[in-house]
C-alpha positions in Angstrom: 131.6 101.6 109.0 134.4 99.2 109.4 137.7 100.4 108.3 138.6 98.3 105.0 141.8 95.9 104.6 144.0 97.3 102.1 144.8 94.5 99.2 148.4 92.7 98.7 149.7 95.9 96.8 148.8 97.9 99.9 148.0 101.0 97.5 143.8 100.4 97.7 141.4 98.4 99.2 139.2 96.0 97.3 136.3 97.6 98.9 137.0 101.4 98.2 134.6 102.4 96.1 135.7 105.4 93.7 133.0 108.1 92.7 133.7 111.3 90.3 133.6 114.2 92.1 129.9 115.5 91.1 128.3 112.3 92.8 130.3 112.3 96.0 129.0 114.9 98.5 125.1 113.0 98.1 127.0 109.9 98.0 128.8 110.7 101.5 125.6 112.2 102.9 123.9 108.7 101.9 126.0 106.5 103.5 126.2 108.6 106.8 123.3 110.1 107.5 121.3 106.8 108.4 123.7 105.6 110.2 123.8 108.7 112.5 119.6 108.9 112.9 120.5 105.2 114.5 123.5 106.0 116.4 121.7 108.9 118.0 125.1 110.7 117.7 126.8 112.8 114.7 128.9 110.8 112.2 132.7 111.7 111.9 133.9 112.2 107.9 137.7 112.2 107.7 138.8 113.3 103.9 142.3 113.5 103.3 144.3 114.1 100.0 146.8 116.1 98.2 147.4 119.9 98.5 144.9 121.7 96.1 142.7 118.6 95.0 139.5 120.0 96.4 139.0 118.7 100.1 138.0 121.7 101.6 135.3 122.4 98.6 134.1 118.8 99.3 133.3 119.0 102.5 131.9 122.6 102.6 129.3 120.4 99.9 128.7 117.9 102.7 128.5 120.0 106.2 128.7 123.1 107.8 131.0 121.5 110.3 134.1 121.0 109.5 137.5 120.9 111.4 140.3 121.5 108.6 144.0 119.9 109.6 145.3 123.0 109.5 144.3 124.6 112.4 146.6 121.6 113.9 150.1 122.7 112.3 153.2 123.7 114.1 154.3 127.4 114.4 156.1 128.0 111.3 158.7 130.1 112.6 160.0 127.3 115.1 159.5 124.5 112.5 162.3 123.6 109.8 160.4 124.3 106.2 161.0 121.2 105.2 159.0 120.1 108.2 156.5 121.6 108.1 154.4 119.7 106.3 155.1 116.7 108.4 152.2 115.0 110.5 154.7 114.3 113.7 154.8 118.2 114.1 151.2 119.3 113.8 149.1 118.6 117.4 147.5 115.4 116.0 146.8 114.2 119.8 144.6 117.5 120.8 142.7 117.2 116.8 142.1 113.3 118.2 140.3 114.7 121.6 138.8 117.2 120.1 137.1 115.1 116.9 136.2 113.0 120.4 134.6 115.5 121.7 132.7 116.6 118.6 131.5 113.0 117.6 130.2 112.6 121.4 127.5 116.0 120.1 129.5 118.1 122.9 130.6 122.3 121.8 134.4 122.5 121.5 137.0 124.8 121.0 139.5 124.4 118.7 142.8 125.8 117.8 142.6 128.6 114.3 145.9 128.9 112.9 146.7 131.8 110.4 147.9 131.1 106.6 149.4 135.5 107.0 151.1 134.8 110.2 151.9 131.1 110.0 151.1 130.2 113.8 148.3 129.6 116.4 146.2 132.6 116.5 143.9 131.2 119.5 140.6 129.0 119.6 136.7 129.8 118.2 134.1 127.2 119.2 132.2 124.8 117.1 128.8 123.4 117.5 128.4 119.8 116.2 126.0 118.8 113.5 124.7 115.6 112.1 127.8 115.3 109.8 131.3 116.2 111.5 133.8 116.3 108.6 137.4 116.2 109.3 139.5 117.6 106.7 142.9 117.6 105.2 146.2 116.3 103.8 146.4 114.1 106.9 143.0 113.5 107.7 143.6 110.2 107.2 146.7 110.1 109.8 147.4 107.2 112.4 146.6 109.1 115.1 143.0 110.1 114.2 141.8 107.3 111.5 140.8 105.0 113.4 138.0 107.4 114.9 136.1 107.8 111.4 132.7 106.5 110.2 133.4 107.6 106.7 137.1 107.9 105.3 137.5 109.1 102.1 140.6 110.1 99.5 140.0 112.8 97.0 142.6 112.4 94.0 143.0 114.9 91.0 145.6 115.3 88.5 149.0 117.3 90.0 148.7 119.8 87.1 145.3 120.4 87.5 146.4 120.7 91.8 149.2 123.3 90.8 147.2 125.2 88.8 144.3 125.2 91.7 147.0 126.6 94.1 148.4 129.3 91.7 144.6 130.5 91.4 144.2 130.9 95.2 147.7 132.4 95.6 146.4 135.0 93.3 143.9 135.7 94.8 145.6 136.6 98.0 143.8 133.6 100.1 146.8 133.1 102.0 149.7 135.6 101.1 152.2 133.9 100.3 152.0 134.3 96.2 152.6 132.4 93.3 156.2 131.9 93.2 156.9 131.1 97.1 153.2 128.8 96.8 154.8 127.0 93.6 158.5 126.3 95.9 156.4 125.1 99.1 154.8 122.8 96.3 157.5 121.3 94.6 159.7 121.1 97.6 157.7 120.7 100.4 153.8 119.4 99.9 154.2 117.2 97.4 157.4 114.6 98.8 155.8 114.9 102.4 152.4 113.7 101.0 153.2 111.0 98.8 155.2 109.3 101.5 151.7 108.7 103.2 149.4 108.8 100.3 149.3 104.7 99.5 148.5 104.8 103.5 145.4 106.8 103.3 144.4 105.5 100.4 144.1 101.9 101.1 142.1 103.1 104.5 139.5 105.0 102.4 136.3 103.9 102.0 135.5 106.1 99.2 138.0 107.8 96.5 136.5 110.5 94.7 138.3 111.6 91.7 138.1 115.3 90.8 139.3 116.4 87.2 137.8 119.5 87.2 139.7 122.6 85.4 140.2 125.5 87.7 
């Protein structure tokens, strides 16, 4: 699909079509899958958004296959905190070659990176399947965009985000808990992405809104 032109207010294109959250993982399959059958290759699904607005839960919906942003982010303990959060310092050029590699149907390895220690913990190989998704704050970032079939923005309220990051924290997901979760939010994930999020949207071909409650 051909990225869209983003309208005079440069916030969302004219032909971004927004779906509620229940309707978009057919909706994505729908507009891909026919489009890969022809190709003869698998189709690439970048889905960016907000911390906590339900990217990784979207695509886990749409394929097994999925290369999350994250696996991409600086060391922690060499980057600045408020930094880290910052596209420029997480290895955008290798996720470009290896989304490459993936949309061309070859095996890759790709970089996991740890949430308990905050760095590179080494590389596990993925298989490609008819649906490739791409996930992540920055999905949608300069370096990689222009390789999607499919963009798409999922947006949800920033209460509703909180609240979704609290539950994981509590959980233990990622160790970091509540309170240091909550500061990284306020102070970190939040004014990082909203100095790109007019950007993604208006490249999106779908926004899917998702209002649901923890």
């Amino acid at each position: 699909m051909t990225q869209p032109d983003p309208d005079q207010s440069g916030t969302k294109p004219s032909s971004a079509v927004q779906v509620a959250w229940h309707e978009a993982p057919e909706r994505i399959r729908s507009l891909v899958e026919h489009a890969g059958r022809a190709a003869g290759r698998p189709m690439l699904v970048g889905i960016s958004g907000p911390v906590a607005s339900g990217k990784s839960t979207l695509a886990r919906l749409v394929s097994p296959c999925i290369v999350a942003t994250d696996n991409y982010l600086p060391d922690y303990d060499i980057t600045p905190n408020h930094e880290r959060d910052e596209p420029r310092n997480a290895d955008f050029p290798r996720l470009a070659r290896d989304l490459e590699s993936l949309r061309a149907g070859r095996t890759t390895a790709i970089p996991t990176w740890s949430f308990h220690s905050h760095k590179r913990e080494g590389e596990r190989s993925v298989s490609p399947a008819e649906i490739v998704i791409c996930e992540g704050i920055h999905a949608l970032y300069d370096t990689v965009a222009h390789l999607y079939d499919l963009a798409v923005f999922v947006e949800a309220p920033r209460h509703l985000r909180l609240a979704r990051m609290e539950d994981r924290e509590r959980s233990g997901a990622r160790g970091w808990g509540v309170e240091t979760a909550r500061a990284f939010f306020h102070a970190v994930a939040e004014p990082t992405f909203d100095r790109f999020a007019d950007a993604y949207r208006a490249r999106a071909h779908l926004i899917v809104v998702n209002n649901s409650a923890v």
